[in-house]
DSSP file (Angstrom, degrees, kcal/mol; ACC not computed):
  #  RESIDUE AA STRUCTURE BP1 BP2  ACC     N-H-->O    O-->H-N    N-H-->O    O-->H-N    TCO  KAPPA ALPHA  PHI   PSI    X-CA   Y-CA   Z-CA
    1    1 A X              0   0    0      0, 0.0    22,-1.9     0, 0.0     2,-0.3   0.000 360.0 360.0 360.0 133.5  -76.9   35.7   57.4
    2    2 A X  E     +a   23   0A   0     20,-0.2    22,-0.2    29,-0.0     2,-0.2  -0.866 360.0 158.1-115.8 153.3  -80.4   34.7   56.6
    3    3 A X  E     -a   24   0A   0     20,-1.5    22,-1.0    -2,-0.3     2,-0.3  -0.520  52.3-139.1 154.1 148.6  -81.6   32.3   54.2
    4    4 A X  S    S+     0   0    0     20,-0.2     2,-0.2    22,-0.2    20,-0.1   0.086  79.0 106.2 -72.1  33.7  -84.1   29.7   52.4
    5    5 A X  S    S-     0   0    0     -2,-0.3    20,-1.0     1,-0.1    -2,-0.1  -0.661  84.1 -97.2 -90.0 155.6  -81.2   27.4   51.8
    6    6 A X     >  -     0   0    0     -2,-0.2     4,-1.7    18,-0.2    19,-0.1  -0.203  44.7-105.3 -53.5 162.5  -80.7   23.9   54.1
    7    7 A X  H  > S+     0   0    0      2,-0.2     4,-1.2     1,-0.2    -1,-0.1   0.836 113.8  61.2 -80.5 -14.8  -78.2   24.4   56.9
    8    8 A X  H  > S+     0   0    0      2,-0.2     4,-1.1     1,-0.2    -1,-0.2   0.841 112.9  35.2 -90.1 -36.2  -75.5   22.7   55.6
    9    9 A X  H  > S+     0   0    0      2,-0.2     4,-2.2     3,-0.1     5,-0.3   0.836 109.8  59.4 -38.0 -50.4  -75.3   24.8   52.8
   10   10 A X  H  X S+     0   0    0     -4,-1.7     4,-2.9     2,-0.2    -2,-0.2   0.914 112.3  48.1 -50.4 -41.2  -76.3   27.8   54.8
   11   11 A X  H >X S+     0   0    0     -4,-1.2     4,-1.0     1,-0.2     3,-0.5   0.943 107.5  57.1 -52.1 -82.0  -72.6   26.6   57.0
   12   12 A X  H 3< S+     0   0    0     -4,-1.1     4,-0.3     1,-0.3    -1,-0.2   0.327 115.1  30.3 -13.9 -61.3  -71.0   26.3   54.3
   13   13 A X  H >X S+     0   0    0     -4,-2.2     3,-2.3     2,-0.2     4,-1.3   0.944 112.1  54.8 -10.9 -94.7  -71.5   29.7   53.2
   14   14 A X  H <<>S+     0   0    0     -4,-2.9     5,-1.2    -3,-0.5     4,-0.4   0.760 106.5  57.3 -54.2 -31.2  -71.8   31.5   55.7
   15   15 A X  T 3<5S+     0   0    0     -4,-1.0    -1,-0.3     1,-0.2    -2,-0.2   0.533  92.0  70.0 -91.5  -2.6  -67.9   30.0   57.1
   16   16 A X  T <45S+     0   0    0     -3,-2.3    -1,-0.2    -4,-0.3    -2,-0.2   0.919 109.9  27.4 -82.2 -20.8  -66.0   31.0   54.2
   17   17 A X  T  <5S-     0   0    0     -4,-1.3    -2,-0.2    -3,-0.1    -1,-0.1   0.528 123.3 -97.3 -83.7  15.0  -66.2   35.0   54.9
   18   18 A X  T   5 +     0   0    0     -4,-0.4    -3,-0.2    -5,-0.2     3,-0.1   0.420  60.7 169.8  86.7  -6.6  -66.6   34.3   58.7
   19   19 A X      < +     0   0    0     -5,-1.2    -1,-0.2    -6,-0.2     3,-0.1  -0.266   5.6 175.7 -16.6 122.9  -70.5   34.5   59.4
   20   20 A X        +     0   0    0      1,-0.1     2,-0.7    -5,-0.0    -1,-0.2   0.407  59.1  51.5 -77.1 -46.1  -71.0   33.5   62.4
   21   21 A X        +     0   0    0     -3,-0.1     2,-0.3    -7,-0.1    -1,-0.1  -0.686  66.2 137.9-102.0 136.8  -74.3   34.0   62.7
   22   22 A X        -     0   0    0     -2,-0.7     2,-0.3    -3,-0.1   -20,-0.2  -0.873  32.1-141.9-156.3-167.8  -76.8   32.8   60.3
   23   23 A X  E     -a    2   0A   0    -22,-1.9   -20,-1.5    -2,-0.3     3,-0.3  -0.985  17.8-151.7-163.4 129.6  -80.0   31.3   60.0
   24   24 A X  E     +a    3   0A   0     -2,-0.3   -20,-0.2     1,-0.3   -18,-0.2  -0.764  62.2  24.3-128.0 145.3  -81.5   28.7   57.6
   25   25 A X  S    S+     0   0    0    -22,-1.0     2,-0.4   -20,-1.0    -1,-0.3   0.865  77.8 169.9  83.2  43.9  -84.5   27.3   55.9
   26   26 A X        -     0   0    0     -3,-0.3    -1,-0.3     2,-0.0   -22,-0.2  -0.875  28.5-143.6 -94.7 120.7  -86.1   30.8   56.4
   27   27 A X    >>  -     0   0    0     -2,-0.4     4,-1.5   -24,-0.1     3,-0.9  -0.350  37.0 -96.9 -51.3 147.4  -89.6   31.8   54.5
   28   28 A X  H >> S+     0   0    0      1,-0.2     4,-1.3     2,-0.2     3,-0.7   0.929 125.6  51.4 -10.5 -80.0  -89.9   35.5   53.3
   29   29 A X  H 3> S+     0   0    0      1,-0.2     4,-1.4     2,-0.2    -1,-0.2   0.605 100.2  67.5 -97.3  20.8  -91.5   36.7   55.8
   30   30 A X  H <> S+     0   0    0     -3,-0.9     4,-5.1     2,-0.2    -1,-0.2   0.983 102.9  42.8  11.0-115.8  -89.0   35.3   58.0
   31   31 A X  H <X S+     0   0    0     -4,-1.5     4,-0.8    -3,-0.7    -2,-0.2   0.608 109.7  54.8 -56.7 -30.5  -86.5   37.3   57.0
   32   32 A X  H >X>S+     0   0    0     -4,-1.3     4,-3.5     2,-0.2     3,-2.3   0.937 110.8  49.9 -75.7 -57.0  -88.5   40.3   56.9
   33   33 A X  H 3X5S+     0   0    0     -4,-1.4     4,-2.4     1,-0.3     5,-0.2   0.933 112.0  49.1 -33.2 -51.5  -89.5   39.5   60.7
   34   34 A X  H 3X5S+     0   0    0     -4,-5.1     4,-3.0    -5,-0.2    -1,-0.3   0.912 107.3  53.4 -45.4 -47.5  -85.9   39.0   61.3
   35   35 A X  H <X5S+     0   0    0     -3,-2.3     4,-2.4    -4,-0.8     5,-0.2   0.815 106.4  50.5 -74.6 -48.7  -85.2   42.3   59.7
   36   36 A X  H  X5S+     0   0    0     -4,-3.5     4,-0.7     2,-0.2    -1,-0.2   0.967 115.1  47.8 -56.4 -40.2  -87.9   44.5   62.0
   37   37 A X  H  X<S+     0   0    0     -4,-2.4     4,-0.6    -5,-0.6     3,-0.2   0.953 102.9  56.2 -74.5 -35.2  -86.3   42.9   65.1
   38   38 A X  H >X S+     0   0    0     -4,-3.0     4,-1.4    -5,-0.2     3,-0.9   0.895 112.9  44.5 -58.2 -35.3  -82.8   43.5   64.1
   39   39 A X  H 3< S+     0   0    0     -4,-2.4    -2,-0.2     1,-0.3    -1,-0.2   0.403 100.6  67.8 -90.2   5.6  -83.9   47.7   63.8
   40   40 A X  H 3< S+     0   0    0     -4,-0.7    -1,-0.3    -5,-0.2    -2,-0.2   0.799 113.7  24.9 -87.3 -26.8  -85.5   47.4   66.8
   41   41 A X  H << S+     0   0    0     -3,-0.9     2,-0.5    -4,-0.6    -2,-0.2   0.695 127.0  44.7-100.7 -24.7  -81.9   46.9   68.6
   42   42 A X  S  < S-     0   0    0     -4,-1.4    -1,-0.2     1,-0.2     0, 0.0  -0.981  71.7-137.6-119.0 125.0  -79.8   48.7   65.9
   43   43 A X  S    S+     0   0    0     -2,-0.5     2,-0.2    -3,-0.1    -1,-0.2   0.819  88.5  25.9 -39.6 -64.9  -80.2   51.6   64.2
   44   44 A X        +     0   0    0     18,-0.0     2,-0.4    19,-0.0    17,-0.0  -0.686  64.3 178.3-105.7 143.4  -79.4   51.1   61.0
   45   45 A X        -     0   0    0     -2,-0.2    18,-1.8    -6,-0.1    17,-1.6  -0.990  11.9-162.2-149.0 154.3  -79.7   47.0   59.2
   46   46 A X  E     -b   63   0B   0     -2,-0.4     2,-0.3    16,-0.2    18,-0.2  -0.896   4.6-159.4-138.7 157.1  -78.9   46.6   55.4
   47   47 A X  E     -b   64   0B   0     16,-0.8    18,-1.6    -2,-0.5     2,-0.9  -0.819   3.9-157.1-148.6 109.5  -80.1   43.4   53.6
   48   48 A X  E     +b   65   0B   0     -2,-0.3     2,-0.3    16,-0.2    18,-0.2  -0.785  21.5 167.0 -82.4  98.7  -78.7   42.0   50.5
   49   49 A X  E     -b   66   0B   0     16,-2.3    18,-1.6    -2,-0.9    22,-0.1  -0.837  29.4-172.6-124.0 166.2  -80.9   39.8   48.4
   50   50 A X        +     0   0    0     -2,-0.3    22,-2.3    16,-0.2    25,-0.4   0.711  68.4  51.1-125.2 -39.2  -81.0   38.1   44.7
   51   51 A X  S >> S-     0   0    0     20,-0.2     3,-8.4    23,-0.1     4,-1.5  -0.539  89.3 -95.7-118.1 172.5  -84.6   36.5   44.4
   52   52 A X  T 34 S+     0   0    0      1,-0.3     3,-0.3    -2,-0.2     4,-0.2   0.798 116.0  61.9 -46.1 -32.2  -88.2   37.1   44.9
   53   53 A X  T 34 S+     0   0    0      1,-0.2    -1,-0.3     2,-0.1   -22,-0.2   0.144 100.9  56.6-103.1  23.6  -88.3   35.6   48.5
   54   54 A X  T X> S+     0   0    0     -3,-8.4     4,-2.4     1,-0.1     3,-0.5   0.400  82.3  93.9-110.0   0.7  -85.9   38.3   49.5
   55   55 A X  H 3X S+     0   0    0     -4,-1.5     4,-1.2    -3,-0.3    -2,-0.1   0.715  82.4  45.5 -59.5 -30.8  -88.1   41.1   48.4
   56   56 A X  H 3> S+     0   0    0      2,-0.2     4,-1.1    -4,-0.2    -1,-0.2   0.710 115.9  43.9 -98.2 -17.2  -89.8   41.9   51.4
   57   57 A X  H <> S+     0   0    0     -3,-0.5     4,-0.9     2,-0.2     3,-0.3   0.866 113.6  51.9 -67.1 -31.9  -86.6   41.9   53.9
   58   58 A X  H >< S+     0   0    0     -4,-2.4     3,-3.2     1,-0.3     6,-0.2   0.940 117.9  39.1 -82.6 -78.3  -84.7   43.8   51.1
   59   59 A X  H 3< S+     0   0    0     -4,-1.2    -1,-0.3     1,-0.3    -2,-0.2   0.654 124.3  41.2 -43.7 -29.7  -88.3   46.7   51.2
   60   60 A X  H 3< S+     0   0    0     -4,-1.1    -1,-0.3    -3,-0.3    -2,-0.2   0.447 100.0  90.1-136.6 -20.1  -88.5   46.3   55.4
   61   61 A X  S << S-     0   0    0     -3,-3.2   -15,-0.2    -4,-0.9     3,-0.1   0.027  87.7-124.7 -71.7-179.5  -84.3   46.5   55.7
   62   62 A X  S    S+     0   0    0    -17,-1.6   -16,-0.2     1,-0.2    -1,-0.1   0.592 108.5  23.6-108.7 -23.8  -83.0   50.5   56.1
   63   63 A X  E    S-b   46   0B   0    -18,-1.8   -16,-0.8    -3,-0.1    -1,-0.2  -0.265  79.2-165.2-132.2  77.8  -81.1   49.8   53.2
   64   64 A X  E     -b   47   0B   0     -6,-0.2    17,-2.7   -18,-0.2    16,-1.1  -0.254   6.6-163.1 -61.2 115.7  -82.2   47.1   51.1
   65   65 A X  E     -bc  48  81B   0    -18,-1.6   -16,-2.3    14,-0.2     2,-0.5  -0.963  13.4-166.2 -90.8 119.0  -79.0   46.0   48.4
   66   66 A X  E     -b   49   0B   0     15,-1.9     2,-0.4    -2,-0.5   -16,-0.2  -0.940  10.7-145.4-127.3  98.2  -80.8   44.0   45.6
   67   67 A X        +     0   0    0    -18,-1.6     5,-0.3    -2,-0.5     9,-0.2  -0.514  23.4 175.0 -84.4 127.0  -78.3   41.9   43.4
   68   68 A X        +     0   0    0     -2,-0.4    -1,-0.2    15,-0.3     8,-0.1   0.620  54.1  71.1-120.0 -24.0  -79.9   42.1   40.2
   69   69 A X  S    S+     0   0    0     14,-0.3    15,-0.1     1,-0.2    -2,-0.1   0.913 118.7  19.1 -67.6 -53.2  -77.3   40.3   37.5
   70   70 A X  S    S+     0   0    0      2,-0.1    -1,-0.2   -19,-0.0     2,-0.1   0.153 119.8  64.3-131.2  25.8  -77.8   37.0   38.8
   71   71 A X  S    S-     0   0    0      1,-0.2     2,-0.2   -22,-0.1   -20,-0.2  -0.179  92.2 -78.1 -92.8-155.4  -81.0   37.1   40.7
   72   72 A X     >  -     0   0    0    -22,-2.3     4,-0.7    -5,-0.3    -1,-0.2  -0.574  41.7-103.4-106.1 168.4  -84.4   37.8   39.5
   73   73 A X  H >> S+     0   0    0     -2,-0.2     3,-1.9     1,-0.1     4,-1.2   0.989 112.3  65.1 -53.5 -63.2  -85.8   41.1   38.6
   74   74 A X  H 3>>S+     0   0    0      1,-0.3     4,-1.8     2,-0.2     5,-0.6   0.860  92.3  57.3 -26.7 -62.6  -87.8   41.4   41.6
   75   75 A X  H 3>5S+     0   0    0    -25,-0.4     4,-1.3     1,-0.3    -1,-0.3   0.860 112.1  42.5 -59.5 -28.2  -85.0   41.6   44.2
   76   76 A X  H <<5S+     0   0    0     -3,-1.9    -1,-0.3    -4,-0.7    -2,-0.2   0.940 113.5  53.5 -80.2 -41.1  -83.2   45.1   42.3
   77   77 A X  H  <5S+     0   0    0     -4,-1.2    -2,-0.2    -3,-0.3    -1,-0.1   0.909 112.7  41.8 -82.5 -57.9  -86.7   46.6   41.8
   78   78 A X  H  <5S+     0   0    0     -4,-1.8    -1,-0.2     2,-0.0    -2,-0.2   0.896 103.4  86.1 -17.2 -69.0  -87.6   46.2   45.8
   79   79 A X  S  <<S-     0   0    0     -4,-1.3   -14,-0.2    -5,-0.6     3,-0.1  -0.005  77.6-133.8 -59.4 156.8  -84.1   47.4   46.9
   80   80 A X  S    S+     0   0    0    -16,-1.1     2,-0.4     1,-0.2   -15,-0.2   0.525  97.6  21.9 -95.2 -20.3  -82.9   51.0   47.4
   81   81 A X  B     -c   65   0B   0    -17,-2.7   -15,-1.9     2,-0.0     2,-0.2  -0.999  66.4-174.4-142.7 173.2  -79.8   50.4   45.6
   82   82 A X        -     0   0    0     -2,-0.4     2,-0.5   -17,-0.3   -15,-0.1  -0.556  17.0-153.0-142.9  61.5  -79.2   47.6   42.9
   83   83 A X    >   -     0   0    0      1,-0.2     3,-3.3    -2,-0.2     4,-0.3  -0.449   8.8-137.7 -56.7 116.1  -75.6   47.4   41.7
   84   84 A X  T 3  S+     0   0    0     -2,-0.5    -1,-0.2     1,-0.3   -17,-0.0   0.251  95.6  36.1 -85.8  16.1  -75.0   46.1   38.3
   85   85 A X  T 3  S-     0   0    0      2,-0.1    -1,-0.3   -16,-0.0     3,-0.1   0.365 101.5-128.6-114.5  14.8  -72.5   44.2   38.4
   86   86 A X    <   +     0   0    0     -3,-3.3     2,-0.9     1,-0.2    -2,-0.2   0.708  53.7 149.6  64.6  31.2  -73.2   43.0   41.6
   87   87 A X    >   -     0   0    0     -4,-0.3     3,-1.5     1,-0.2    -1,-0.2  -0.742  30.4-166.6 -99.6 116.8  -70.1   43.6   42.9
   88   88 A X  T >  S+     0   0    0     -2,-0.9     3,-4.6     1,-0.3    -1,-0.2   0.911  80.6  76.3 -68.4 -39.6  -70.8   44.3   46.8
   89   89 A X  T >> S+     0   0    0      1,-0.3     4,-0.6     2,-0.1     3,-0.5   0.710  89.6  66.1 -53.2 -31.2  -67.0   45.8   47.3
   90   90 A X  H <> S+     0   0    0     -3,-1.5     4,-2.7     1,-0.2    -1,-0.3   0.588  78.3  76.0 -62.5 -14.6  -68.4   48.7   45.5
   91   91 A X  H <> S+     0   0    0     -3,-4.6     4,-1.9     1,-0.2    -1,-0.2   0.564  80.3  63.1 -82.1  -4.1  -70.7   49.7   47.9
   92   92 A X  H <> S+     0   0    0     -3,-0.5     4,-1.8     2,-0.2    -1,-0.2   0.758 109.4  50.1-127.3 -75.6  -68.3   51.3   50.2
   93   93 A X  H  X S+     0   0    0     -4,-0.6     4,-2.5     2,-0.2     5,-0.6   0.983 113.2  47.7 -38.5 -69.1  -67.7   54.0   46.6
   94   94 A X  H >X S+     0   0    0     -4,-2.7     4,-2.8     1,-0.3     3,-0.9   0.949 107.8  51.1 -56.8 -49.4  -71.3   54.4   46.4
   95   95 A X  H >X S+     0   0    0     -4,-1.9     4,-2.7     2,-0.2     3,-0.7   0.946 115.7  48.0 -35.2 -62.8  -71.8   55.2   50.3
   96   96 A X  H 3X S+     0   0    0     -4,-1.8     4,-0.6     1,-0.3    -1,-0.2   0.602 110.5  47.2 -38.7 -37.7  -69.1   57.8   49.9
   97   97 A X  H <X S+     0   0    0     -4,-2.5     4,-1.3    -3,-0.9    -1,-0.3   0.582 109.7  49.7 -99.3 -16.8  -70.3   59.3   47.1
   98   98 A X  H <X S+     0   0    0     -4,-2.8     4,-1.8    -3,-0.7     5,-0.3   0.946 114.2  49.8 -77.3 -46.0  -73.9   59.7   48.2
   99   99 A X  H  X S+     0   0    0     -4,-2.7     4,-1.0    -5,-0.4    -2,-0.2   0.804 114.2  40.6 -83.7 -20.2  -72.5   61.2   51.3
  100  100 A X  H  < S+     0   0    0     -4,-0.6    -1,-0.3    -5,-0.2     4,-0.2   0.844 114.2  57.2 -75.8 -35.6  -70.1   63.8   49.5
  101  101 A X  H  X S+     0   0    0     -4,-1.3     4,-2.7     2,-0.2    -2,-0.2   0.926 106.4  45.9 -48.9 -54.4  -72.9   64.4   47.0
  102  102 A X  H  X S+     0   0    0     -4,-1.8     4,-1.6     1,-0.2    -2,-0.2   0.887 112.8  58.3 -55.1 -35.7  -75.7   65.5   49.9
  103  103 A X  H  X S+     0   0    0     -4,-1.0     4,-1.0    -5,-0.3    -1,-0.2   0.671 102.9  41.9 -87.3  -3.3  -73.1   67.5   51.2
  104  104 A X  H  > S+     0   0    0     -4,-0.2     4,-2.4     2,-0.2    -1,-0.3   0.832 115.0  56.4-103.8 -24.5  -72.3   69.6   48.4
  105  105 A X  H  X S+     0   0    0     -4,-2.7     4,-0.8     2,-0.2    -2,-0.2   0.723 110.5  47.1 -39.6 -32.6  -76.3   69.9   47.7
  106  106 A X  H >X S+     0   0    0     -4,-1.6     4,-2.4     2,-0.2     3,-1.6   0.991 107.9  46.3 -76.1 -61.3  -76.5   71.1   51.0
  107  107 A X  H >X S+     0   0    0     -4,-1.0     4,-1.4     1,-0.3     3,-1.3   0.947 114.3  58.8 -41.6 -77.9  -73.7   73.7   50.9
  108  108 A X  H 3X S+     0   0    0     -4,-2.4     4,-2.4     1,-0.3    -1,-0.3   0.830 116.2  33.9 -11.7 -56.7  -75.7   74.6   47.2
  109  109 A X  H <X S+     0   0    0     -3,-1.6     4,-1.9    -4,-0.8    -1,-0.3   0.852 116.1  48.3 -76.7 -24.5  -78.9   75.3   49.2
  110  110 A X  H <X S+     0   0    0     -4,-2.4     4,-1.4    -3,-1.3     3,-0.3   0.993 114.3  50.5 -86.5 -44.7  -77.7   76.6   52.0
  111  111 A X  H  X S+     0   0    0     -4,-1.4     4,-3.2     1,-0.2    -2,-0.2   0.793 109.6  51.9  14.9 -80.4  -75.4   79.0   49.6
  112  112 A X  H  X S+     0   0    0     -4,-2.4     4,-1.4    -5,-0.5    -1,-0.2   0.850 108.2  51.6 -57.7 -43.2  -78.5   80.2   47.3
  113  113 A X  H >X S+     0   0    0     -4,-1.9     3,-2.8    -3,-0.3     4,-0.9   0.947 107.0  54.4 -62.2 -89.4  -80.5   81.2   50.4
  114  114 A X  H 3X S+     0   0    0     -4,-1.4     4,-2.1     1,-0.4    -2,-0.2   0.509 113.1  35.8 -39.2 -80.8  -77.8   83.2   51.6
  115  115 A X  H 3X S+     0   0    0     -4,-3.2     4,-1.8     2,-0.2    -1,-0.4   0.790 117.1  51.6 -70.3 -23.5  -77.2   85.5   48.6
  116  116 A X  H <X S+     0   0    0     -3,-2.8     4,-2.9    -4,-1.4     3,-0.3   0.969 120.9  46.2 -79.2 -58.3  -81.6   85.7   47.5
  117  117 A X  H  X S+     0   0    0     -4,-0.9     4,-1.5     1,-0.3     3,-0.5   0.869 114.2  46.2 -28.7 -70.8  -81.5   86.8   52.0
  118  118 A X  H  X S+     0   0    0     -4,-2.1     4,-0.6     1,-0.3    -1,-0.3   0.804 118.7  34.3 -80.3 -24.5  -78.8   89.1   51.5
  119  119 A X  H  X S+     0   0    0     -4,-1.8     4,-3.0    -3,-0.3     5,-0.3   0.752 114.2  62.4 -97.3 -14.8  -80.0   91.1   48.2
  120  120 A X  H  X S+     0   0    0     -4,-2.9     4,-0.7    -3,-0.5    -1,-0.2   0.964 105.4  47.9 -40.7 -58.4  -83.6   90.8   49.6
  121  121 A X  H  X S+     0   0    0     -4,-1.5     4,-1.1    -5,-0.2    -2,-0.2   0.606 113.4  44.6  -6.0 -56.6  -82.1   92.8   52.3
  122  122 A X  H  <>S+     0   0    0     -4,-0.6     5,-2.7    -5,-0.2     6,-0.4   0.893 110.2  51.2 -86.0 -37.1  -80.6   95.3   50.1
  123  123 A X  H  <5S+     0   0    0     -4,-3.0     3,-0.3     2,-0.2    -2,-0.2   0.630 108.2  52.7 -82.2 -14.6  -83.5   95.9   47.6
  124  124 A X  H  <5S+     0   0    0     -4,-0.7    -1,-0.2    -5,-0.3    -2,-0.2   0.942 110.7  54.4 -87.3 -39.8  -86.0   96.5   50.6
  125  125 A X  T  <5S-     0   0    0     -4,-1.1    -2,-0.2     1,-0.2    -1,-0.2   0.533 116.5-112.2 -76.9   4.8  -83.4   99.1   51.8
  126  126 A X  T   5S+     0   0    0     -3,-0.3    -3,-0.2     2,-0.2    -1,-0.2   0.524  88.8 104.2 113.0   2.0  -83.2  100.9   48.9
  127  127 A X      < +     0   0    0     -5,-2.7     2,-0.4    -8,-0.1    -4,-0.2   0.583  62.3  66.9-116.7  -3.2  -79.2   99.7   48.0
  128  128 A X        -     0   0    0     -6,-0.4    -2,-0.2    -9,-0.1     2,-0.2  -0.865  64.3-147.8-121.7 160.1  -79.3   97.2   45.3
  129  129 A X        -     0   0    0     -2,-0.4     4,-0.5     1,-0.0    -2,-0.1  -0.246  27.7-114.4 -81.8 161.2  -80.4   97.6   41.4
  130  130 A X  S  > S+     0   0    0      2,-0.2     4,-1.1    -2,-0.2     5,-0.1   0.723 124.4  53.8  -9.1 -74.5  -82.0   95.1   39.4
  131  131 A X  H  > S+     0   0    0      1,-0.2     4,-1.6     2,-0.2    -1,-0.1   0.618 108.6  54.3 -71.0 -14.6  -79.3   94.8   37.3
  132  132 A X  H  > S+     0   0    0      2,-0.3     4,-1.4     3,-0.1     5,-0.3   0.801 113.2  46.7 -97.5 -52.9  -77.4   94.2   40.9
  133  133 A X  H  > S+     0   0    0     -4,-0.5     4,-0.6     1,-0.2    -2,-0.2   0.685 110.9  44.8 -79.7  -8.0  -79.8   91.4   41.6
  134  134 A X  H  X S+     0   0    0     -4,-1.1     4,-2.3     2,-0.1     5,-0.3   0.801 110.8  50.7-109.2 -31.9  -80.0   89.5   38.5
  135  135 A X  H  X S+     0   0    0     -4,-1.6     4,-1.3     2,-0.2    -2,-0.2   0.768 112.9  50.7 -89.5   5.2  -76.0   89.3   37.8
  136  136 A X  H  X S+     0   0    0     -4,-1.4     4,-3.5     3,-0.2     3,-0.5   0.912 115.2  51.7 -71.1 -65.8  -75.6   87.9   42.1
  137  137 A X  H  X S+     0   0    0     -4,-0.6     4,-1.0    -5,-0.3    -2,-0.2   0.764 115.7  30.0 -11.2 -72.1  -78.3   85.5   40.8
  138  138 A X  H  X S+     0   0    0     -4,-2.3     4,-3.0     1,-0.2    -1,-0.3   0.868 123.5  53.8 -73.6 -18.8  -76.7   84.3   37.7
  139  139 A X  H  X S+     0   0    0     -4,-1.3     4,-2.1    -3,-0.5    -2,-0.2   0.874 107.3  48.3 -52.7 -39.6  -73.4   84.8   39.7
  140  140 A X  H  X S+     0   0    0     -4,-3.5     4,-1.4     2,-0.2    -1,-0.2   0.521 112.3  54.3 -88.2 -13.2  -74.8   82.5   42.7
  141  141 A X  H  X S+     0   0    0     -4,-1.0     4,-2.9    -5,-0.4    -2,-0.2   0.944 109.0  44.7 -68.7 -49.6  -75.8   79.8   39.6
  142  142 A X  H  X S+     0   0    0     -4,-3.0     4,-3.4     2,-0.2     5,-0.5   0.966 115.2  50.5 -67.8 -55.4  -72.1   79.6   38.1
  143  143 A X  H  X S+     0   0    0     -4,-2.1     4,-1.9    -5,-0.2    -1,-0.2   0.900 113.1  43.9 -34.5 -63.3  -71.0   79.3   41.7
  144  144 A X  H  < S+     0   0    0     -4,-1.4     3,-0.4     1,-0.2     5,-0.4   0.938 116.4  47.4 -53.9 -60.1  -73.7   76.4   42.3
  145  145 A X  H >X S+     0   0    0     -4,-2.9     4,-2.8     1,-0.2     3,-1.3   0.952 113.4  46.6 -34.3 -67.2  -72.8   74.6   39.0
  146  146 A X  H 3< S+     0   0    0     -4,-3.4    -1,-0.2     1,-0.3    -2,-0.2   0.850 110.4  54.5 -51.2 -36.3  -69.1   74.9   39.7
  147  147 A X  T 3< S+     0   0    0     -4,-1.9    -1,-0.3    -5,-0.5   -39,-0.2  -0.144 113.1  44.6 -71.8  17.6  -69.7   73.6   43.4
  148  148 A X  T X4 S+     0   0    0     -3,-1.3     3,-1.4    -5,-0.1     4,-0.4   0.288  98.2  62.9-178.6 -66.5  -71.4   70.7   42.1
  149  149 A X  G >X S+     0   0    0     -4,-2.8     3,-1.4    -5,-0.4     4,-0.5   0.700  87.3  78.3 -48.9 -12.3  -69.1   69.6   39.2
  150  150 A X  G >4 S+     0   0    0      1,-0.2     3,-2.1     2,-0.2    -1,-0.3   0.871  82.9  71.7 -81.0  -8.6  -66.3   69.0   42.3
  151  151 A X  G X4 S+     0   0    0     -3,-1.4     3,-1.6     1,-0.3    -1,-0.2   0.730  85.5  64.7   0.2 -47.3  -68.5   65.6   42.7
  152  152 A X  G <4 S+     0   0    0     -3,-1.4    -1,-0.3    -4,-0.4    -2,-0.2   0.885  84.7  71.3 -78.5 -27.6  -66.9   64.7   39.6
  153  153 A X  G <<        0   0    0     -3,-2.1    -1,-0.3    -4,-0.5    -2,-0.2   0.599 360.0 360.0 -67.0   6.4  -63.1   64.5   41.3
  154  154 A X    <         0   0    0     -3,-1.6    -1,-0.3    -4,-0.2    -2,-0.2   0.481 360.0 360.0 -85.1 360.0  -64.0   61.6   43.0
């Protein structure tokens, strides 16, 4: 845990969810400094902040979380995701849902290429229509559409 608080607040804190490590009476760029060194050893480093003198760890973080209800403006606007109602327990959904979302985008693209390849195919050889290529077309849209609305059972 980083942060411009005293340390005995910073304990405090940090020991009711189990922190153990945390770090106190930290400047801005600090925390961003902090933030480079942690991705130099970890892949991935996430940073949650509420005010203006988290804004440049939250922009330097790989995923900046910017609590925006009871912060300032600054900290949401900075961040790569902002939840508004600042409830972190949500982010867990939203991870989930980004990652089921790309994947049906992908499936979408990869999908669309396929059928404009395969009737490309057919019309240079002389075996598809027009009329052949424009209802796979609208066929290979309703598909995409439909493939994309399953997003919504989660």
């Amino acid at each position: 845990m980083l942060t411009g608080d005293n340390p005995g607040t910073a304990r405090a804190v940090a020991e009711r969810p189990g922190v153990t490590d945390y770090r106190a009476e930290l400047l801005p760029d600090d925390k961003m400094r902090i933030v480079r060194e942690l991705e130099a050893v970890v892949e991935t480093v996430a940073f949650v902040g509420d005010g203006v003198n988290d804004a440049p760890a939250l922009a330097a973080a790989t995923m900046g979380v910017g609590m925006g209800a009871a912060g300032t403006d600054v900290a949401p606007e900075t961040a790569g995701i902002a939840p508004t109602g600042d409830d972190l327990s949500k982010l867990a959904l939203a991870m989930r849902l980004s990652r089921k979302t790309q994947g049906v985008i992908r499936q979408n693209i990869w999908f669309s290429i396929a059928i404009k390849a395969v009737f490309l195919v057919l019309a240079v050889g002389g075996w598809a229509t027009l009329w052949m290529a424009v209802a796979a077309d609208m066929g290979a849209s309703l598909v995409v559409v439909a493939n994309g609305l399953r997003a919504l059972r989660a």
